[in-house]
KOLLUMBA-354469 format. One record per atom (N, C-alpha, C): x, y, z. Coordinates in steps of 0.001 Angstrom, whole numbers, plus 524288, in hexadecimal, padded with zeros to 5 digits. Example, Ala and Ser with C-alpha at 12.3 -4.5 7.8 and 13.67 -1.06 7.14 Angstrom:
BEGIN
833867E9C681E788300C7EE6C81E78833907F31C81E78832327F73681BA8835667FBDC81BE4832648001E81EBE
//
This chain:
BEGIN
83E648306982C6B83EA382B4182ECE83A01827FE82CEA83CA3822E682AB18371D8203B82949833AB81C6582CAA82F9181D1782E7E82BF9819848314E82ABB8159B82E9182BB8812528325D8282980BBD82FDB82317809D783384820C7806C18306481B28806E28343D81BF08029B837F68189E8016383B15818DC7FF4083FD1818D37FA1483D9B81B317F68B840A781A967EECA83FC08157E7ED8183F1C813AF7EABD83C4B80F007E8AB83B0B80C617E76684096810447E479843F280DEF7E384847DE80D0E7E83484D4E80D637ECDF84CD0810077F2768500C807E97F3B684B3D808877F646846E9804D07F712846A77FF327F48684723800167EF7A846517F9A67EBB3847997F93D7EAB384E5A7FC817EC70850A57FB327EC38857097F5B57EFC6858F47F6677F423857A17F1687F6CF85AF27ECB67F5E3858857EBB97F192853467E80A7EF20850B07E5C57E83E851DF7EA287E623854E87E84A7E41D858C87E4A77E40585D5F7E0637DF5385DB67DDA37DE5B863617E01E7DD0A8662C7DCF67DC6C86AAC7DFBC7DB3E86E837DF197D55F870DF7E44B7D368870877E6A37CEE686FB87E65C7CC0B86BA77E6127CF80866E77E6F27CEE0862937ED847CC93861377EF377C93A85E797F3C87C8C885DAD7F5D97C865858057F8B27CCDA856F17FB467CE67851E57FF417C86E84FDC7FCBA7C52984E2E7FF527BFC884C298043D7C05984845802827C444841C0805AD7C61583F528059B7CAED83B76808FC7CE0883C95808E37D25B8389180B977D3DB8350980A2C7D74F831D28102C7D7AB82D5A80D727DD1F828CF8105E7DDA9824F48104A7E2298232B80F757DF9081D7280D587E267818A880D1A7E171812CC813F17E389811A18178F7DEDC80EC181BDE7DF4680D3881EC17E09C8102A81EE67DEA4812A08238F7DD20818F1828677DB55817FF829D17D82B8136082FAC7D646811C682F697D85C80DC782B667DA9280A5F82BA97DCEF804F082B497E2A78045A82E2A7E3A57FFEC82DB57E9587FF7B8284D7E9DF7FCE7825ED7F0207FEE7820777F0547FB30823027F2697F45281E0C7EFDD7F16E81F747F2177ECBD819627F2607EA2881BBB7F5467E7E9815277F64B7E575813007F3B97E13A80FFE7F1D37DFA880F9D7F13D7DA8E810F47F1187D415814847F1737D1CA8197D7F4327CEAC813AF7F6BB7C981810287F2837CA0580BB37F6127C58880A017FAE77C6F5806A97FC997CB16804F6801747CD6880A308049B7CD5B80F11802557D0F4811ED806267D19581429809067CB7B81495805977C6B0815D3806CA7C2D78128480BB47C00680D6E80A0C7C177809A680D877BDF880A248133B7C02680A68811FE7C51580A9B8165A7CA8080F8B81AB77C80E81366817C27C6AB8194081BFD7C5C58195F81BCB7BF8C815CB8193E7BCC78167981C1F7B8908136C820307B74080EE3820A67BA1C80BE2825017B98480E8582A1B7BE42810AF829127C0978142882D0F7C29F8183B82DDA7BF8B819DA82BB77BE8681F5682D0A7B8BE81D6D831517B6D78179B82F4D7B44A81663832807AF5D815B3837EA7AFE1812428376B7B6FE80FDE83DD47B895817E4841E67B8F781C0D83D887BB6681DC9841CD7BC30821D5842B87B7008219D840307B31482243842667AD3582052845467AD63819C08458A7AD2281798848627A9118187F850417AC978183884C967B0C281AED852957B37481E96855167B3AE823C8854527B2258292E853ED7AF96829398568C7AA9E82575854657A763823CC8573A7A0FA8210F85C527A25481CF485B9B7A4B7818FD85FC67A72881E09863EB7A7A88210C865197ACA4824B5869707ADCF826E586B1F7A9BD82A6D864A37A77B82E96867C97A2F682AFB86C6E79F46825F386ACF79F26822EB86D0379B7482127870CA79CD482084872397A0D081EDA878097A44A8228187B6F7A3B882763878A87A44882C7287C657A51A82D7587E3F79CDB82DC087BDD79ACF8300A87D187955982A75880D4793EB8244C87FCE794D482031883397955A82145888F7796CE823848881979A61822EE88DAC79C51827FD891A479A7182C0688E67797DD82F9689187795B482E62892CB78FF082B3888DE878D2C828DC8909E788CE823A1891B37864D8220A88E0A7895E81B538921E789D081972890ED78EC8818E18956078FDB816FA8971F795DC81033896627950980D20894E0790F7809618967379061806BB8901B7919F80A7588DC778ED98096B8879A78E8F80ACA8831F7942E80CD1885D37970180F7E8854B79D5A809C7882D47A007805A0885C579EDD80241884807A1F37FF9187FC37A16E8005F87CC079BDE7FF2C875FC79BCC803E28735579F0480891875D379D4580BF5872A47A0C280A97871C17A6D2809DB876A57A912808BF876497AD838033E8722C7AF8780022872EC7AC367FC2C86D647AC5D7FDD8869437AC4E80094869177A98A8043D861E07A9AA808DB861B17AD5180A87865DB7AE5480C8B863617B367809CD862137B83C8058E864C27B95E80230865037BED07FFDB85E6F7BD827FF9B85ED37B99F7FAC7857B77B8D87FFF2855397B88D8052B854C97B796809B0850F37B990809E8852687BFE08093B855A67C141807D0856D27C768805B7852697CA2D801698549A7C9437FC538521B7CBEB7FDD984C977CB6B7FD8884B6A7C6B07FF60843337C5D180479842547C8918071E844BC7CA9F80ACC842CA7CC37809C9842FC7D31980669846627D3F68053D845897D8718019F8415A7DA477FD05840817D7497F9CA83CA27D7897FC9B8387D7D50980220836F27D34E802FC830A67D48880557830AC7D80E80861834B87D7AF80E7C832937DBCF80BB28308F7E32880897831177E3BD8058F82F697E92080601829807E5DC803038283D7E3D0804938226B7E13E807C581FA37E0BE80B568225C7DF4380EFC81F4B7DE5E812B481F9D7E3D381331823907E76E8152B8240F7ECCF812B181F227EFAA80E1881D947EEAA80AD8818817F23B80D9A813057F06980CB0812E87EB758101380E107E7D0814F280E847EB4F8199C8111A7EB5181D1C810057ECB781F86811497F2A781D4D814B97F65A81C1C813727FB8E8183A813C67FEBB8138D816857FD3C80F0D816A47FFED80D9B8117C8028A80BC180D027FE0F80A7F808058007880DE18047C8019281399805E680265816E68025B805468185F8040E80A738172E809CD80C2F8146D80BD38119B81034809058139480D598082C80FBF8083B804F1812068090B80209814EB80AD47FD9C8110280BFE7F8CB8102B80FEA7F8048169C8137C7FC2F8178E816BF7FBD981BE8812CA7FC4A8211880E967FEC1820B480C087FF22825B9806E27FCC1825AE807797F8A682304802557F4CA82364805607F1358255B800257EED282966801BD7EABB82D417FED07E66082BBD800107E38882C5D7FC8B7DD0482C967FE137DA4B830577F6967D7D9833857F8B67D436837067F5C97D0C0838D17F6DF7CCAC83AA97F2757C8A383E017F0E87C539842117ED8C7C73A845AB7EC417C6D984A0B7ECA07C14F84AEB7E9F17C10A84FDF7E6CA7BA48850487E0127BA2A84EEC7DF607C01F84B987D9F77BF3C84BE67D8D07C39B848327DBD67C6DD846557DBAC7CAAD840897E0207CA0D83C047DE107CBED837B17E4CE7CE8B835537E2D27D394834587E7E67D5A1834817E7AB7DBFA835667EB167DF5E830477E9157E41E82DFF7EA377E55F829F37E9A97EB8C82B0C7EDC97ECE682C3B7EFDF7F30182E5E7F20F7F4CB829EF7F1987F9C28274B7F20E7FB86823647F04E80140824387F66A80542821B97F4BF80C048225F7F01E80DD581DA97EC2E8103981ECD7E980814A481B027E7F68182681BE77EAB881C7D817B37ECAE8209D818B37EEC58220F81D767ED0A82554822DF7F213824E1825947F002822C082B767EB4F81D99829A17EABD81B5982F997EBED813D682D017EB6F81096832077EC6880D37831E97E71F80A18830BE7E4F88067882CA27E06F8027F82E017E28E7FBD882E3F7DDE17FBD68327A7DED87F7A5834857DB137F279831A37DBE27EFB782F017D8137EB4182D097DA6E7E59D82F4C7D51C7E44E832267D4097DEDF833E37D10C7DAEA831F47D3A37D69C831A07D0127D19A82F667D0CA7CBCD834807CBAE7CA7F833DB7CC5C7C56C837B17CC817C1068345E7D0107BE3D834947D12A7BB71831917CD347B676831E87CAD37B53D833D27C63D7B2388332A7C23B7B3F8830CB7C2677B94B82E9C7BD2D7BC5882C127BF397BD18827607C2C67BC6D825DA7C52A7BD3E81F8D7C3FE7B90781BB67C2DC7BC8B818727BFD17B611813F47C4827B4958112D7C9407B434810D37CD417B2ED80E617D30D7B4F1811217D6FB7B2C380FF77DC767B618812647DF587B26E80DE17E22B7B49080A307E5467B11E805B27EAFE7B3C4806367EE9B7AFCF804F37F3977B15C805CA7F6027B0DE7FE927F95B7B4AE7FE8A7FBB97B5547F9A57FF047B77D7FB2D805147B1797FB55809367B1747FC4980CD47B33F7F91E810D37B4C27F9118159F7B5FD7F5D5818EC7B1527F5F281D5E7B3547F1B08227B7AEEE7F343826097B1537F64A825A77B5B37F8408295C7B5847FDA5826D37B5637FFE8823FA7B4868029181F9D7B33E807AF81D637B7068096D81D6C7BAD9807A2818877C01C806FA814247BE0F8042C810087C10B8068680BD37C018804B0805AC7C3FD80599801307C2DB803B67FF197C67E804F47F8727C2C88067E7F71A7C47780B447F2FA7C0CC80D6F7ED047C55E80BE37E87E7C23B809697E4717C687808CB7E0907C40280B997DC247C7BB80D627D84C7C65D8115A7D3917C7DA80E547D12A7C41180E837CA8D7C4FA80A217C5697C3CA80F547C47D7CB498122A7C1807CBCB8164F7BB0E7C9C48159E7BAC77C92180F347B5AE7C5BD80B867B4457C93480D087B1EA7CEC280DBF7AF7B7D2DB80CC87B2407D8BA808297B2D27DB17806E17B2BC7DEBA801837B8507DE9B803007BC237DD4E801937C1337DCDF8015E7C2697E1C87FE7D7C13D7E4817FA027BFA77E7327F6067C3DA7EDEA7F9417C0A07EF927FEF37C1167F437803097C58D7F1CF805B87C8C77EE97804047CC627EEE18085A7D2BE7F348806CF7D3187F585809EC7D97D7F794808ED7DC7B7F620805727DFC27F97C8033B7E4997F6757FF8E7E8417F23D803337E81A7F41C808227EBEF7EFE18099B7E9CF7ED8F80E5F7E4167EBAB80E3F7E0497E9CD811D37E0127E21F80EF67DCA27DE0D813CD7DD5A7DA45811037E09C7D81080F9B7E56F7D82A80F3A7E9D27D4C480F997EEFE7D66E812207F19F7D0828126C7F7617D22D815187FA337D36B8102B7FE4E7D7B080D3B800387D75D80943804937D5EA809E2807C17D4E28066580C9C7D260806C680FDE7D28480CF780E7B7CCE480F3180FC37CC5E81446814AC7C775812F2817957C8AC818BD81A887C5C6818988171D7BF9E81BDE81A297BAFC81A91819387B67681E8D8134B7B47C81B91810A67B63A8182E80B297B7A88180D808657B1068182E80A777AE2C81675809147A954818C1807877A90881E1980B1B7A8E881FF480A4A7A8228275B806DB7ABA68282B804BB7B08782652800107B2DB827D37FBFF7B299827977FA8C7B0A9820FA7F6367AE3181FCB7F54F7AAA9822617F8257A5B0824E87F92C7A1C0828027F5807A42A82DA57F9657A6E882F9E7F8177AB31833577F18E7AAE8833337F0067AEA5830BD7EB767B16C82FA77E6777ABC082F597E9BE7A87282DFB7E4517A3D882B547E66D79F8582F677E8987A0BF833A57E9F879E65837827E44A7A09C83C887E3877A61E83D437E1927A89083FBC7DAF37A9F083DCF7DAE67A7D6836707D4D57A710835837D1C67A3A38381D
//
């Protein structure tokens, strides 16, 4: 049975003060499907291609080894263990590319108070919570789409550099006008 994560607005509740009021929330790619990058993901599966070729050659080559020289078996068996190993150390990679961070992406929340915005996001297997007061942010810039997605970034003017991969901005939100609106309504 597959679980889905809680409503944006169901998880930013117990991150609320009190009489705090949750104005608006929403999720990264809410009308959009996630997709990854097509460069990374490319490089990502062609270097998995290659490990599980070269591991494919590796066997055939173990197997015809050992029927005619049993002596010579034992390089084969080296090249298969190192198509091993590489295939284990990408395929986690390439498992993230294509659902790891669209799990993410499903249980990150975004939201905004009458007096924060809030940036709920899983790592590894707890929840962090990042707050900004929007009167303390040295910048908030909107970079709209043409379907009206968009992605709002927050410049806290201190080392931006340490923040999270998915800390500091709203990513592809829906409405994202009216939020920025929102947000620079409440600066």
């Amino acid at each position: 049975m597959k679980t889905t994560a809680p409503s944006p607005d169901i998880a930013l509740r117990p991150y609320l003060r009190d009489g705090e009021e949750l104005r608006w929330s929403g999720r990264p790619y809410a009308s959009v499907r996630y997709r990854p990058h097509w460069l990374k993901f490319a490089t990502v599966f062609f270097f998995e291609a290659a490990a599980i070729s070269w591991e494919v050659d590796a066997i055939k080559g173990l197997l015809v080894a050992l029927r005619e020289d049993p002596e010579f078996a034992i390089f084969e068996i080296v090249f298969a263990l190192f198509g091993l190993v590489a295939n284990v150390a990408i395929f986690p990679t390439l498992w993230m590319f294509l659902v790891g961070a669209g799990r993410q992406l499903q249980r990150t929340a975004y939201g905004v108070t009458d007096s924060r915005v809030l940036i709920l996001y899983p790592h590894k297997k707890a929840m962090i919570l990042q707050e900004y007061t929007p009167n303390k942010l040295k910048s908030i810039d909107l970079q709209p789409e043409k379907d009206g997605t968009g992605t709002i970034t927050f410049g806290n003017g201190e080392d931006d550099s340490e923040a999270p991969e998915l800390g500091l901005a709203f990513y592809h939100i829906d409405d994202s006008r009216d939020v920025y609106e929102l947000i620079s309504e409440i600066r």
